[in-house]
MARGU-680500 format. One record per residue (C-alpha): residue in three letters; x, y, z. Coordinates in steps of 0.2 Angstrom, whole numbers, plus 5000, padded with zeros to 4 digits. Each point is the difference from the previous one (the first is absolute). Layout:
<pts>
AlaXYZ
...
</pts>
This chain:
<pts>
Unk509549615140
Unk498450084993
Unk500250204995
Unk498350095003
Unk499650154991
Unk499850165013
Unk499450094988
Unk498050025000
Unk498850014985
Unk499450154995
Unk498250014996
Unk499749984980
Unk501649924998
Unk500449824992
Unk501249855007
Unk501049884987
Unk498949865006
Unk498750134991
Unk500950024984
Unk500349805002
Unk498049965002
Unk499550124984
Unk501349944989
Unk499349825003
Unk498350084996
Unk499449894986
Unk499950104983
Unk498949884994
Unk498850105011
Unk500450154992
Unk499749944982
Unk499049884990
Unk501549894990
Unk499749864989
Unk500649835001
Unk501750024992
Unk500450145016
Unk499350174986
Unk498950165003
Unk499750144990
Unk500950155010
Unk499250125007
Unk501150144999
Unk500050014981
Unk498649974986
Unk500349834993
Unk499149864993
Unk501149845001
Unk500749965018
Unk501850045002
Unk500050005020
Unk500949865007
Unk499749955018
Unk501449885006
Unk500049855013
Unk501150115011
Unk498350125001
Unk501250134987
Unk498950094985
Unk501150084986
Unk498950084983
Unk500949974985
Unk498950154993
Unk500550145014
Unk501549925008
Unk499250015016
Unk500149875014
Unk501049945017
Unk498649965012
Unk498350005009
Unk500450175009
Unk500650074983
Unk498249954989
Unk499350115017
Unk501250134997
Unk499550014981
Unk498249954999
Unk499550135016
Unk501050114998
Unk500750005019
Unk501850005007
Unk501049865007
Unk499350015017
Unk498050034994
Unk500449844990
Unk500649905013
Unk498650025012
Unk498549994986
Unk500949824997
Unk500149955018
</pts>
């Protein structure tokens, strides 16, 4: 037996197939990284690349100890809260 939700969407407001759709947001189109999976991070000054973007679509900087995932680079880069994130991905 199937449950259906009774409850109704609010206006503004974000389903977890939402969060799933901007977490598989490709952070390859958020960033320019070289062939070895590097960029130089955004959210400090740096010369050398020490942003990492995983297989799993994950980003960690080994400078600012920043990182999880495509909704987080929103987050940080714009400024925005979770939900603002989530639908400027989607």
């Amino acid at each position: 037996m199937l449950f259906r939700s009774t409850k109704k969407e609010k206006p503004g407001q974000i389903t977890q197939s939402d969060i799933m759709k901007a977490k598989e947001y490709p952070i390859e189109n958020l960033i320019k990284i070289n062939r070895s999976g590097f960029a130089c991070c955004p959210f400090h000054n740096e010369k050398m690349p020490s942003l990492k973007v995983y297989n799993n679509n994950t980003w960690y900087c080994f400078g600012c100890h920043k990182g999880v995932d495509s909704i987080d680079f929103i987050m940080y880069s714009e400024g925005v809260d979770f939900i603002s994130a989530v639908k400027i991905l989607i």
